[in-house]
N, C-alpha and C positions, 0 to 999 in steps of 0.2 A: 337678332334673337340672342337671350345671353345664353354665355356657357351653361352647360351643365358639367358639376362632379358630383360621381357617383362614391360613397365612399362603402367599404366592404371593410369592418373590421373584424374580430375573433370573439370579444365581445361588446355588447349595443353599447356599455359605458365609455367603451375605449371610438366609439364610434358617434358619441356623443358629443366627447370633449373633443376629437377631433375638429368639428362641426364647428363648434363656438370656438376654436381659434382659426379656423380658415374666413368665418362671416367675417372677423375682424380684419385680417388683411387681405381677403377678395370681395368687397361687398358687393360687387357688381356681378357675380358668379351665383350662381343656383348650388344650393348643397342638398345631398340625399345621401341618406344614410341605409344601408341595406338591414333588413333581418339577419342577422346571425346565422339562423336555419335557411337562411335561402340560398343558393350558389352562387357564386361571383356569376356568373355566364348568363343564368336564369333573371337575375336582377339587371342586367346590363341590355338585354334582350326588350326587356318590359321599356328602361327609363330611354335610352340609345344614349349614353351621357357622351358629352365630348373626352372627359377623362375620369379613371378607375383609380381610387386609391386602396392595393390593394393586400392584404394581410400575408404575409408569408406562412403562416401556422397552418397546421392543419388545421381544414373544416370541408366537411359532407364526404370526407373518404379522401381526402387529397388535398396536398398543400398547394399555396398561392402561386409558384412555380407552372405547378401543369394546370392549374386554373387559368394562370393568365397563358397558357399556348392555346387553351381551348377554346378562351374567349375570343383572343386576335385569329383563330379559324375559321370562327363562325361569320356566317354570311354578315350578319346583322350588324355587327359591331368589329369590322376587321379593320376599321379606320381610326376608332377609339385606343387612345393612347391609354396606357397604364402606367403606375409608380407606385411598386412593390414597398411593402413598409414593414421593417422586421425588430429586432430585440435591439437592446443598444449598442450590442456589439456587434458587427458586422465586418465581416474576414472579408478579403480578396474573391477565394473560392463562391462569396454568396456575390458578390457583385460578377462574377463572372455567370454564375447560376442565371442571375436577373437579365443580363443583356443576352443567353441561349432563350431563355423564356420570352423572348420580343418586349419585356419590357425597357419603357424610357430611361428607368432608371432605380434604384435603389435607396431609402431614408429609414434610419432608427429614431424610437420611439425610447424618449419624449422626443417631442419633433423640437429642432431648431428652427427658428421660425423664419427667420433669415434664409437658411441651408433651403426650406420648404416653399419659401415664397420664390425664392429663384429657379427654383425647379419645377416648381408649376408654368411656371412666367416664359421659363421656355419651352417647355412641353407645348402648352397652348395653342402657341403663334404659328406653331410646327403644322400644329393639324388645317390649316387654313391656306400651310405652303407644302403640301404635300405632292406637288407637282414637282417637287423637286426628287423625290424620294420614289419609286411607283416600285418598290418590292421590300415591302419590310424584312422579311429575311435573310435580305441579300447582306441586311449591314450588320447580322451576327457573325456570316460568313468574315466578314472585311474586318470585323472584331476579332476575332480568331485568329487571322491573318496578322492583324497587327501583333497578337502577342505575340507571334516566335519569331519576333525580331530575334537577331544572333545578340550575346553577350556583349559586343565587341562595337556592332556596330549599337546600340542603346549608348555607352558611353560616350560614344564620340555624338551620337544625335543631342544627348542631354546638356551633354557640355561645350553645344557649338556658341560662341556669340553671335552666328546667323541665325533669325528667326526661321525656322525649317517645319515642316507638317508633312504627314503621308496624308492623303485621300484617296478616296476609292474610286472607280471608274465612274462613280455619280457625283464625283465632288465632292462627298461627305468629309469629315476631316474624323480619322480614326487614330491621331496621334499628335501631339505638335512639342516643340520640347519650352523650358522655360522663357526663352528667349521672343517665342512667338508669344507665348502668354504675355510678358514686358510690353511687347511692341501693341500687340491689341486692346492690351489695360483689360481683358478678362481673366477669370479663374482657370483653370486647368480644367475641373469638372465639369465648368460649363462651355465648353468648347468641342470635346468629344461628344463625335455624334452629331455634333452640327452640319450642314450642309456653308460650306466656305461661300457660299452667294447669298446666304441668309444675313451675313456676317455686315452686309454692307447697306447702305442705305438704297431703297429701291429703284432709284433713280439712276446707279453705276450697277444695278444687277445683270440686266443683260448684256454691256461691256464685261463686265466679269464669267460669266457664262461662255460668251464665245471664247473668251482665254481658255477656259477649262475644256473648251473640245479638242483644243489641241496636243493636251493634255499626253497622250501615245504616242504622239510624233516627238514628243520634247523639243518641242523647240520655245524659244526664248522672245517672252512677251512681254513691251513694257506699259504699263497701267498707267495714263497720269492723272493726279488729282482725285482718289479714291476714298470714297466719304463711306468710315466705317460707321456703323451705328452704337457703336462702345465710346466711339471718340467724338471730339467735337470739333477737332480739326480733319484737313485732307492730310493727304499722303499720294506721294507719285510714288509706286512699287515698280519694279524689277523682279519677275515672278519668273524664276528658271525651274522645269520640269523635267520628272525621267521617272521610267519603270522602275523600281525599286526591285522588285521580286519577279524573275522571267517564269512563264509559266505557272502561275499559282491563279486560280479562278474565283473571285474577280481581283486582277493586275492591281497593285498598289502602285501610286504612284508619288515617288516624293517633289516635296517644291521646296524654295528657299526662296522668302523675302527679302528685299530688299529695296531702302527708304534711297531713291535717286533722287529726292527734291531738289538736296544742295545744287545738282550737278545741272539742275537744266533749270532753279532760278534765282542766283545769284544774287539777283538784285532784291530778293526776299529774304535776307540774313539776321533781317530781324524778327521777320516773323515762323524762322524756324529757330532761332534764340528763344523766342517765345514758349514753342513747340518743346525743345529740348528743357524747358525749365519746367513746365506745365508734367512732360513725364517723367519728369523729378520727385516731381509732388506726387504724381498720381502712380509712382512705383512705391513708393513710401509703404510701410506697411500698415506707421499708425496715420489717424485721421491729420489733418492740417488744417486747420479753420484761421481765418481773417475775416475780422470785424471793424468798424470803425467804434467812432466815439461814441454812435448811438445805439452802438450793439446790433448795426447791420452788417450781415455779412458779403463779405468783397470776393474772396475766394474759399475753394474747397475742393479737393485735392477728392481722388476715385474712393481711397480707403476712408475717407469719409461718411461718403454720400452711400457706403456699401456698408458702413458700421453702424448707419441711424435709418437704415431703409430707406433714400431716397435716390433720385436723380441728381446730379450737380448742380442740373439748372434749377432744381425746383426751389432748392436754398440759398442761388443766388440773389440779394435784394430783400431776404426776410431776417424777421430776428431772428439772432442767436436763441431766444429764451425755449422756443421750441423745441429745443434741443436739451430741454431741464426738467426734469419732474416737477410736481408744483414750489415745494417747499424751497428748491436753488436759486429757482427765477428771481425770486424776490431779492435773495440774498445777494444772487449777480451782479441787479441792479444798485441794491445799495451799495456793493462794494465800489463798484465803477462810478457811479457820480460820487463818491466819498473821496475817492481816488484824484477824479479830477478838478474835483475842490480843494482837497489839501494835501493831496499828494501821498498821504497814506498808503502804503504799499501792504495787500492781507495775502492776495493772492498772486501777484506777480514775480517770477523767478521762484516760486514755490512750486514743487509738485507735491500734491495730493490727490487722493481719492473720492474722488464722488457718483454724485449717479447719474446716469445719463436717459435717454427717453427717446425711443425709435416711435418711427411716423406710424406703426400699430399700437402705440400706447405703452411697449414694455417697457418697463426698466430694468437696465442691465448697469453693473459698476464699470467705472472706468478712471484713466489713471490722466489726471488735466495738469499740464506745463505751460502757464502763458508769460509769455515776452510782448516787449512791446518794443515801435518804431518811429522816430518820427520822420514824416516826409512833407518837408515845407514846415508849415503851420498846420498840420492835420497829423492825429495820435491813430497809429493803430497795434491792435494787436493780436500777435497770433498763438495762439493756441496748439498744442500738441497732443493728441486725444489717443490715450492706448486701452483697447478694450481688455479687463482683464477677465470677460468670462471665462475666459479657455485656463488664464492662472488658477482662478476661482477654482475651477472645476479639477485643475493639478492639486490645488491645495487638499481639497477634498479627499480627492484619490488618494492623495500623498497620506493625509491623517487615518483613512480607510484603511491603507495598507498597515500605520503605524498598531494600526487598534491591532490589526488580524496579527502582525509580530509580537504584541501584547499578550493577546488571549491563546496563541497555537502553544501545544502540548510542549514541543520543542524546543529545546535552548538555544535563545539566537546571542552570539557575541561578534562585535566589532572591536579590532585593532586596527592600528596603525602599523606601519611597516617594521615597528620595533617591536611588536606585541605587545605594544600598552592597551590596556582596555577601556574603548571608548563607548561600547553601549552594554547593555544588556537587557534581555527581557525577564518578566517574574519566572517565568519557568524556570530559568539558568539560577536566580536565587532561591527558585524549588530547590532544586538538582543539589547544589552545593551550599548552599546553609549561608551566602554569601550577601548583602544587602548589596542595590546595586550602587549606594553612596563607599560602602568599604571595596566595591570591587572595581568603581570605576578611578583611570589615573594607575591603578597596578597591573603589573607585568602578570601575563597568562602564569607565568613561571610559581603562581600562588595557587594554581588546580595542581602542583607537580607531584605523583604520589611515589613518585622514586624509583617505579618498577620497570622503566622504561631507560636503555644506556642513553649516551651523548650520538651514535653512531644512526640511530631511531629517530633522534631528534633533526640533525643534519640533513640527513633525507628529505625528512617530513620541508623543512625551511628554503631546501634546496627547489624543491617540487612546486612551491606557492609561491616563489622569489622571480622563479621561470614564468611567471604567468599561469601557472596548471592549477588544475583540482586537486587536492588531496583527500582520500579517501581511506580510513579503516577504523579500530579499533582503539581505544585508551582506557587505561583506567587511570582514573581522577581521585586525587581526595578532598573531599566537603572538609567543610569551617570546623567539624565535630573532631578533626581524624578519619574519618572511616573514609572505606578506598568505596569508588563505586565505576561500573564497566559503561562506555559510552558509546556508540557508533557516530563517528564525528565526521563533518563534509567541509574544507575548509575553500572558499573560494576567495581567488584574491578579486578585488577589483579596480581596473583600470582606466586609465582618464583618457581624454581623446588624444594623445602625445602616446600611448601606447605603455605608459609608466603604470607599475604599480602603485598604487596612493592607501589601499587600505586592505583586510582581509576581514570577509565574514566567514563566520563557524557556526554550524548548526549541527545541535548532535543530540541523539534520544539516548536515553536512558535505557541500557541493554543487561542490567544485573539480572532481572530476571533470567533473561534467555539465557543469559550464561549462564546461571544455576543449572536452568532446565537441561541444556545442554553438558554440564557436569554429571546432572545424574543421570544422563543417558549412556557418558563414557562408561560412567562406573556401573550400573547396571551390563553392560557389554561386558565390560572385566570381571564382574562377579558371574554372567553365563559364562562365561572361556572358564574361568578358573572353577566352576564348579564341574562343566564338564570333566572338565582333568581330574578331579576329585572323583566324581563319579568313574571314571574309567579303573582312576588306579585300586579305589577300593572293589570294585568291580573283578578286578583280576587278584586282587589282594585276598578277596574273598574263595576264590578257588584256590587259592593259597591253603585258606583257613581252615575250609572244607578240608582236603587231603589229612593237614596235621591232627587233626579235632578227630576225623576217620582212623588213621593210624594209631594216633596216641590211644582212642578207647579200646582199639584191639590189642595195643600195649600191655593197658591195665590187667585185662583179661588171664594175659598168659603171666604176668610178673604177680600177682596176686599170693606166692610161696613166699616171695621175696619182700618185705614190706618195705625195706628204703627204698629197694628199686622203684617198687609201687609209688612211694611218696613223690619220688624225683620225675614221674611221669606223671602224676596228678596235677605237680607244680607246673608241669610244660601245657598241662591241659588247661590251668587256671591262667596260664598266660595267654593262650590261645582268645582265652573268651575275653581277655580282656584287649584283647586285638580285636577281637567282634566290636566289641562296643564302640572301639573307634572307627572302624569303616561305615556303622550304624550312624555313626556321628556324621561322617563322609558323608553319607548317603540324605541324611536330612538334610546338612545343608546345601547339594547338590537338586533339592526337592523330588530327591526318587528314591524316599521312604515309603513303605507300607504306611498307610494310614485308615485308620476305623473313623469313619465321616459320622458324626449324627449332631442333629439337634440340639443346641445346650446352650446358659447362661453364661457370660461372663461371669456375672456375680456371683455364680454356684461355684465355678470354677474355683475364685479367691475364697469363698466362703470354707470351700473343701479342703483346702492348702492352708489357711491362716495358722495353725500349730504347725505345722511345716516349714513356712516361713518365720516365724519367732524363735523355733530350736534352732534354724539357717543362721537369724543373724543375730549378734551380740546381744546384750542387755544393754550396751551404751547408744544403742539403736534405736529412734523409735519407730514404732511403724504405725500407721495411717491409713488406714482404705475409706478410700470415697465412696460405694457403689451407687449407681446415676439409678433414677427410679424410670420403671416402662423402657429400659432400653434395647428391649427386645434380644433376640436370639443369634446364633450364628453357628455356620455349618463347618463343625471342626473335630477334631480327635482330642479328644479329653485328657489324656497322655501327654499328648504334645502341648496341647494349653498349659497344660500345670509344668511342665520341661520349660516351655518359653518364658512362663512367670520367674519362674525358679531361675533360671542364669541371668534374666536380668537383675534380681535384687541380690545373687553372689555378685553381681558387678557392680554392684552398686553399695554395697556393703566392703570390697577389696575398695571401692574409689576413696570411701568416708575414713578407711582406713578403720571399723570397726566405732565410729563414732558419729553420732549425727541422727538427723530424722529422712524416712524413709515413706515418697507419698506415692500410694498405688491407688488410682481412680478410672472409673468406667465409667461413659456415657456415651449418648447417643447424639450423631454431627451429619449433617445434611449439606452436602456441596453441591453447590449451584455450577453449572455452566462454564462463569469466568473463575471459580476457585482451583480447579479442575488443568487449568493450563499451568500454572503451580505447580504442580503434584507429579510427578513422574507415575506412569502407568495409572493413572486417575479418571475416573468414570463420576460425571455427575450423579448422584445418589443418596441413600441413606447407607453410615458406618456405624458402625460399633467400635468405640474408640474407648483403647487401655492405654493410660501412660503410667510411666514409672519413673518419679522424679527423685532425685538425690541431692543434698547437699555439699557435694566432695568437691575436688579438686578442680574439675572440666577435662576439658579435652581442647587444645590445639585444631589447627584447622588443615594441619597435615597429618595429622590424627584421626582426624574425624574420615577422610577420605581410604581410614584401612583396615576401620574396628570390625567391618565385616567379614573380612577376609581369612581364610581357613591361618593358625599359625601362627597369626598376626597378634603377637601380646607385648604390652608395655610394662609387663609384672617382671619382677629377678624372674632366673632360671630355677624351677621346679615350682612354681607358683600358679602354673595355669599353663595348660596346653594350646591356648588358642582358637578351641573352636567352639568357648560358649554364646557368644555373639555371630557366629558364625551360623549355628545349630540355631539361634532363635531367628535369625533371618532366612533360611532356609523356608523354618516351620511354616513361618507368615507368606512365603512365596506360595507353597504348596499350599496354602489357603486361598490363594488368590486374592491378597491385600498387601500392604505396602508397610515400611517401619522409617517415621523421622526420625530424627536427630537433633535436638536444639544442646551445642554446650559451649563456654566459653569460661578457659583458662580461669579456676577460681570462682566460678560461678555458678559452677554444679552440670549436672547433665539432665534431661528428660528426654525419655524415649517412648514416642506417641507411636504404637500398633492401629492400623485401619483393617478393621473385618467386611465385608459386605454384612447389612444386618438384614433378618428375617423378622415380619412381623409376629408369625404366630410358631409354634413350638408344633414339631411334626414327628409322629410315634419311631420312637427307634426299633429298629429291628433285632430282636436277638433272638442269633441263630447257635447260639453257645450247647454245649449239651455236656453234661457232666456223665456221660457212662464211661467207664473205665473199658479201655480195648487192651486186650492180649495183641505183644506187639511182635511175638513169633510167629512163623509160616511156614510153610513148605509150597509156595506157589512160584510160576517162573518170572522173573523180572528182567522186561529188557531194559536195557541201561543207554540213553544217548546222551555222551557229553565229548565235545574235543577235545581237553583236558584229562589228559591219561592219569594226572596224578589223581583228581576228583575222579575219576569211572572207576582207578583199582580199588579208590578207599570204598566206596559204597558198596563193591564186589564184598570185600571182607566183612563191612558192618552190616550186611542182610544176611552173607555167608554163615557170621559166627549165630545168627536170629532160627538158621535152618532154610531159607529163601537159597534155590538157584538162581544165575544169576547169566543172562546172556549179555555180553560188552560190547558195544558199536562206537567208532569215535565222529560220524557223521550221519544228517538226516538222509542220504541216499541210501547207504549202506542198512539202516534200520527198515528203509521200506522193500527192500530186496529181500531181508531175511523175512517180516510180512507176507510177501507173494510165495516166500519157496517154504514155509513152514509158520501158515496161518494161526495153528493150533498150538505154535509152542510156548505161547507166555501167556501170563493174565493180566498182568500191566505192563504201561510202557514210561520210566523214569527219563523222562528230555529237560535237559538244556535250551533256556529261552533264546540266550544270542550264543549263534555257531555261524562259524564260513558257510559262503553259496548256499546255504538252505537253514534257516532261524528252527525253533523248534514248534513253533504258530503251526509254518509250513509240513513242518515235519509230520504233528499229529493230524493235520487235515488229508494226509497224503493216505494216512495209516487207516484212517476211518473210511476211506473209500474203499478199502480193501476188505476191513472190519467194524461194522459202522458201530455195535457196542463196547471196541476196546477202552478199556478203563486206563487213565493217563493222568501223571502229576508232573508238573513241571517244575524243575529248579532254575533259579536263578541269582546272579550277584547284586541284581537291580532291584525293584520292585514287582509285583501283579503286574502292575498294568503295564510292564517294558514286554510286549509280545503275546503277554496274556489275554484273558477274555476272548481266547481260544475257545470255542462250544463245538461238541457233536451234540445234536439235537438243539435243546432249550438249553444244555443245561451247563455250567462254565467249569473247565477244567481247573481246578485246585494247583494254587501254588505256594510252595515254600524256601526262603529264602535261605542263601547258600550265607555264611557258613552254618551247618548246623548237623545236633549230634546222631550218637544211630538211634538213640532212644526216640526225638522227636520226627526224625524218617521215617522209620519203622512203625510208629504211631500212625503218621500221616499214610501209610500205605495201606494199614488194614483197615485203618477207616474206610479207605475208597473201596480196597476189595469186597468188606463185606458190608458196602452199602447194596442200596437194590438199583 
C-alpha cells in the first residue's frame, strides 16, 4: 500500500505548492492537502496518513505545537509521524518546542528540498520500525535529558577523536559528537533520534540489539564486521558502555566506538587502505567526481551523491551529463572530445561557476575544478564540485543587510584602526554635508567641531582600543561649519585572533533633543527665577504699602509747610514708581492681575499703531501684516498692547533707531509631530504675532538670558532689564509660548503663540462709574502680619473717620469674631500669612458670621488665595501696594453694597 502525506498548511496556496514539490521528489507517496479550516486532528482522523506536514502558525484557536500533542493523543493517529514546518527562521527554543510536541522534527519555509527529502526518508522507514521505539514520549524525556549535559563535559564529548553517542535505555541515540558523525558518513541531524539498530543493515540488527541489552551492565562488547546502511563497507566495532547520568529517569547511557579491524585482520591492509581513502572522499565536504574518457563515472565520494540527491551507487556506471542541466551537457561534451582531440585545455585546471542538476530536476549553482590523471593508457578526470547555494544565499543576505545600512535613518561609519574612513552610509552624508567620495580615505578627525579636549578624546580611543563599546554624546560639525549634537555607539570589531581589525560608528542625530532639552533647562530657570521675583516683590510690596500709608498721612499734616509737603510728595512719587516695578515683577513672574476677554489680535495693533510710530524713529519703518479670519484669543488688552510695545522698543534700541520694522499676525495649525519641537506645545490652532527687525542679532549666549529679569546688554541707564522679561511673563499667563530666531547681524524675530478661538465671546462689563464717598465711621478689622502694613491702614482709614480693630494673625481675628461678634462691619485680611492664609481666615469668620463683609489684600495677585466666596458670591481683592484713597474706595463700595 503506498504512503500517505497528509499535509496541513496555514494557507491552501502554501499547501499547494507544497504538493507540487513533494509529487516531484516522492512520486511513489500519496499527497493530501487539508482545508485551511479544518484541524490538523479532524483531517488526520478522516485520511489515517502515515505522515503530517504540519503548520506551526496558528489555526482554529491553536497553534501546530499543541495540534500536533493532540493529534499523537488521539487513538486514531498516535502512530502517525508529524514534521512541524515554520517561518524561515527557526531558533533553538522552536526546535526544542517541536521535539516537547512529539513531533519528528522541524523545517522552514521555503523548503529546501534536500533538508526535506531527508527528513521525510527518515521519518518514514521509522513508522514501519516502530517496534523499536513502543513510547513516543519517552524520547522527549531522553531529549531533555540530553540537553543538561554540564558545560564541561559537551567540550570534552565534542572535541573527543573517539567516535562517542549517548542513547537512551531504548537505544535511541539522543546525542553523538562529530567524530561519530565522520565515522558513520551521516549528518548530525539526521542521526538524532534515530534508534542505533536502525543504523545498520537488517541482517547485523539483532547482533546489534543484544549488544544494547547489555547496555546497564556496561560491560564491553566487541561487534565484528558491522554493515552499516550509510556505508558500503563493514566495520569491526569495539562498543564500550556506561551510565552517563545515575539516577535521572530514563538512564542515559554513553558508548564509544571504535574501528578494531586493523587489529584482528591484518592480512586485510589493503582493503582498510581502501576503506581509510574512500573516508577521505566521503568526509570531504565538496562533491568528488571521477569520470573516464567517455564521461562515465568511476567514483563518487558521500558529499556528492548528498549534493545531487542520489545514492553513490546509483551514479556509479552512468553519465556525468546527468549531473547538467540541458544547455552544459552539450557543452561538456564538446569540450571533452575537443580536448581529446587536440588537446585544448577550456575547462581543465580552471575553476568556474556553473550549474548543476539534482536527480528532482532542480538546478542549483555550483562551483567545478577538474584535474586530470593518467593511469596506464587510460585519461581520467576528477572533478571538485562546491555547492554555492549556501554562498548564494550569504551573498544575498550580505547585499540585504548592505541595502537595510543604505536606507536606515542612522549614520553608519567604518574605520580602520587609525580612524581613516572606510564606509559610509547616505544618512552620514545627510547628517554632515559630506559626499561619501570626499569622506571616504579621510581621518574622522574632519567631523572635529573643537568643543570636545584631547583628554575626551583619549578615553573615548582608549575604551574601543580595549575591545569595548563606547557610548555617549558629540557634537560634530558638517561640510557647511555648523556644529550639530549626535548620539554615537562606536563598536570595534574583532577578527578570530581576538585583534581589533576595524571600528563601526552609528549615531542619530540628537540636535533636536538637545534643543528640547535646552529649553526645558531654561523654562526650569526662568520658574526658580520668577518665583524669587515674585516673592521679593511680594514682600517688597508691604514694603510699599507701609511707605505709600505713611507718606499720605505725611502730607496731611505738612500741608502749612509747602517744601516739607513737596519733599514728601517726591517720596510719594518715588514710591509709585517702585510700584510699577514690582508690578513689573509680578507680570513676569505670571502673578499679575489680569482682565481676560475676547479680542483680536489685529484690533490690538490696529489700536496701538499711532503709538507705535510716536515709539519709534522716523528712520524706522514700520510694517503690519494683519493675517485675514485669524480668529480671536483670550487675553487682557493692556497687556497685549504692553507686550507689543517692549517688543518693538527692542527692536527699535537693536536697529539703533534705523531700519524697517515687521509686525505680522496670522493663524498656524500644529500638527502632532510639530508639537515635539516646541517646548510646552499642544497640537492645535495659534494665533501667531511675530515681530521682526533688522538690527544687529543676538549671540547664542545671548539668546539663552534675553528673558531673564535685569538681564540687559544696553550701557548703564539705558534699560532696566525687564521689558523682555514683562513680555515673556505676559505670554505665560496667557498660556502660550514666545521663540526666538536671531543671529549675530541677521536681525531678530520674535514669534508669540496664543491658543486661538474661533468665534468672539461677549465680554463682561462689570465697570460702574458712580462716584463713592470714601469716608466712614464703621469699625474695620484689620488682618495682616506685617505690623508695618496694619499700622499704615490704621492711620489711612483713621485720618477717613473708620475705627479700626488690628490683629496680626487669622487665629487671633476669629477669637475677636466669637468674643465680640458685633463689633466691625468688615473684615480687611492678608491673602498669604503663617499657619492660617487669609482664604482660611475668612471661611473661619463666616461660620461665626455668615454675612460678614470682607476684602482682601494682597502682594500677589486675586487669584493667590482668592476666590474665597461666603455664599455665591467672591470676595473682592485689591492689590498691595496701594494708596488710602483707592482702599478707602474699595471699602465703601463693599459696605454699601447690598
Amino acid at each position: 500500500m503506498p504512503r500517505k502525506i497528509l499535509i496541513c498548511e496555514e494557507k491552501q496556496s502554501q499547501g499547494q505548492s507544497a504538493r507540487q514539490m513533494l509529487q516531484e521528489l516522492l512520486p511513489d507517496v500519496e499527497l493530501f492537502v487539508a482545508d485551511p479550516d479544518t484541524s490538523a486532528e479532524v483531517a488526520a482522523n478522516q485520511l489515517k496518513p502515515d505522515l503530517v506536514l504540519l503548520c506551526c502558525a496558528a489555526r482554529n484557536g491553536s497553534d501546530g505545537y499543541e495540534q500536533c500533542r493532540r493529534l499523537l493523543k488521539s487513538k486514531n493517529t498516535s502512530t502517525t509521524s508529524v514534521i512541524l514546518t515554520g517561518s524561515i527562521f527557526i531558533s533553538p527554543s522552536d526546535r526544542i518546542r517541536a521535539f516537547q510536541s512529539g513531533a519528528t522534527g522541524i523545517i522552514s519555509r521555503p523548503y529546501n528540498e534536500h533538508e526535506l527529502r531527508n527528513l521525510i526518508s527518515l521519518t518514514l522507514p521509522l513508522k514501519n520500525e516502530r517496534d523499536l521505539v513502543s513510547d513516543r514520549n519517552s524520547f522527549q524525556s531522553r531529549m531533555q535529558s540530553a540537553i543538561e549535559i554540564s558545560a564541561s563535559f559537551r567540550f570534552i564529548f565534542d572535541y573527543s577523536h573517539d567516535p562517542t553517542a549517548l542513547l537512551d535505555a531504548f537505544g535511541q541515540i539522543v546525542e553523538a559528537n562529530p567524530s561519530t558523525c565522520q565515522m558513520l558518513g551521516m549528518l548530525h541531524k539526521d542521526l538524532i533520534g534515530a534508534p542505533f539498530a536502525s543504523l545498520v543493515t537488517s541482517s547485523d540488527r539483532e547482533l546489534v540489539l543484544n549488544a544494547l541489552d547489555d547496555l546497564s551492565e556496561s560491560k564491553i562488547d566487541v561487534i565484528d564486521e558491522l554493515q552499516f546502511t550509510s556505508s558500503e563497507s563493514s566495520m569491526a566495532l569495539e562498543v564500550t558502555s556506561g551510565v552517563l547520568v545515575k539516577g535521572t529517569q530514563p538512564p542515559l547511557s554513553l558508548i564509544h566506538l571504535r574501528d578494531i579491524s586493523h587489529q584482528k585482520h591484518v592480512t586485510e591492509a589493503l582493503r582498510e587502505s581502501r576503506i581509510r581513502a574512500e573516508a577521505v572522499l566521503n568526509t570531504a565536504v565538496d562533491g568528488i567526481i571521477t569520470i573516464d574518457e567517455r564521461g562515465i563515472i568511476e567514483s563518487v565520494n558521500r558529499s556528492a551523491g548528498e549534493m545531487f540527491g542520489y545514492q553513490q551507487k546509483e551514479l556509479l556506471g552512468t553519465s556525468v551529463n546527468q549531473l547538467m542541466p540541458a544547455p552544459h551537457q552539450q557543452q561538456h561534451d564538446s569540450y571533452l572530445q575537443k580536448y581529446l582531440q587536440s588537446g585544448e585545455k577550456k575547462i581543465i585546471g580552471i575553476g568556474r561557476e556553473i550549474w548543476g542538476k539534482r536527480k528532482n530536476g532542480s538546478v542549483f549553482p555550483i562551483e567545478l575544478a577538474v584535474s586530470e590523471v593518467l593511469v596506464g593508457e587510460k585519461r581520467f578526470f576528477t572533478g571538485i564540485v562546491r555547492d554555492l547555494t549556501a554562498r548564494k544565499r550569504a551573498e544575498a543576505d550580505r547585499d540585504r543587510l548592505a541595502m537595510v545600512v543604505r536606507q536606515i535613518t542612522e549614520a553608519v561609519l567604518i574605520t580602520n584602526t587609525k580612524g581613516i574612513i572606510l564606509y559610509v552610509n547616505p544618512a552620514f552624508e545627510k547628517d554632515t554635508g559630506y559626499s561619501a567620495r570626499e569622506a571616504l580615505g579621510k581621518s574622522t578627525r574632519l567631523l572635529n567641531s573643537g568643543r570636545h579636549d584631547k583628554r575626551f578624546f583619549s578615553l573615548l580611543w582608549e575604551t574601543i582600543l580595549n575591545g569595548e563599546v563606547w557610548t555617549g554624546r558629540l557634537v560634530d560639525r558638517r561640510k557647511d561649519g555648523s556644529l550639530f549634537d549626535i548620539h554615537q555607539v562606536i563598536s570595534p570589531v574583532i577578527d578570530s585572533t581576538g585583534n581589533v581589525v576595524n571600528f563601526v560608528s552609528v549615531w542619530r542625530d540628537v540636535t533636536h533633543e538637545r534643543q528640547l532639552e535646552e529649553q526645558v533647562r531654561q523654562s526650569q530657570k526662568m520658574d526658580a527665577v520668577g518665583r524669587l521675583a515674585s516673592g521679593i516683590a511680594h514682600d517688597f510690596n508691604n514694603v510699599l504699602s507701609a511707605i505709600i500709608g505713611y507718606t499720605e498721612i505725611l502730607i496731611d499734616k505738612t500741608r502749612n509747610d509747602s517744601e516739607l509737603t513737596e519733599n514728601v510728595r517726591e517720596i510719594l512719587s518715588n514710591a509709585e514708581r517702585a510700584t510699577n516695578l514690582t508690578r513689573q515683577l509680578l507680570t513676569f513672574s505670571r502673578r499679575q492681575t489680569e482682565e481676560l476677554q475676547t479680542l483680536s489680535l489685529n484690533e490690538v495693533l490696529h489700536s496701538m499703531h499711532k503709538l507705535l510710530q510716536r515709539t519709534l524713529t522716523n528712520d524706522i519703518e514700520l510694517v503690519t501684516l494683519m493675517g485675514d479670519n485669524i480668529g480671536f484669543v483670550r487675553a487682557d488688552f493692556g497687556q497685549m498692547e504692553q507686550a507689543v510695545l517692549n517688543l518693538a522698543i527692542n527692536a527699535r534700541d537693536a536697529m539703533n533707531g534705523r531700519g524697517k520694522l515687521i509686525i505680522e499676525t496670522q493663524w498656524e495649525t500644529l500638527n502632532p509631530i510639530e508639537v515635539h519641537t516646541k517646548m510646552d506645545a499642544a497640537p492645535g490652532d495659534y494665533v501667531v504675532l511675530s515681530v521682526k527687525d533688522f538690527g544687529q542679532g543676538m549671540s547664542e549666549e545671548t539668546l539663552q538670558h534675553i528673558f531673564e529679569p535685569f538681564y540687559t546688554t544696553k550701557k548703564a541707564g539705558k534699560g532696566t532689564g525687564l521689558g523682555l522679561a514683562v513680555v515673556y511673563g505676559i505670554i505665560r499667563q496667557h498660556h502660550g509660548w514666545i521663540e526666538v530666531d536671531s543671529e549675530p547681524g541677521r536681525g531678530t524675530e520674535f514669534r508669540i503663540y496664543l491658543p486661538r478661538l474661533e468665534a468672539k465671546a461677549r465680554n463682561k462689563n462689570n465697570s460702574s462709574t458712580k462716584s463713592l464717598e470714601i469716608k466712614g465711621s464703621e469699625t474695620v478689622l484689620i488682618v495682616d502680619d506685617d505690623d508695618n502694613v496694619r499700622k499704615s491702614i490704621e492711620l489711612m482709614l483713621g485720618s477717613l473717620g473708620y475705627k479700626t480693630i488690628s490683629v496680626s494673625s487669622g487665629q487671633e481675628a476669629i477669637e475677636i469674631t466669637r468674643e465680640n461678634p458685633g463689633g466691625f462691619q468688615i473684615v480687611v485680611c492678608d491673602v498669604i500669612m503663617p499657619q492660617m492664609n487669609g482664604r482660611e481666615t475668612i471661611q473661619r469668620i463666616h461660620e461665626i458670621i455668615p454675612d460678614m463683609k470682607a476684602l482682601f489684600i494682597t502682594g500677589y495677585t486675586s487669584t493667590e488665595g482668592g476666590n474665597s466666596s461666603s455664599g455665591s458670591e467672591e470676595i473682592p481683592v485689591i492689590l498691595k501696594p496701594f494708596n488710602r484713597e483707592k482702599l478707602a474706595a474699595k471699602i465703601r463700595e463693599i459696605l454699601d453694597s447690598k
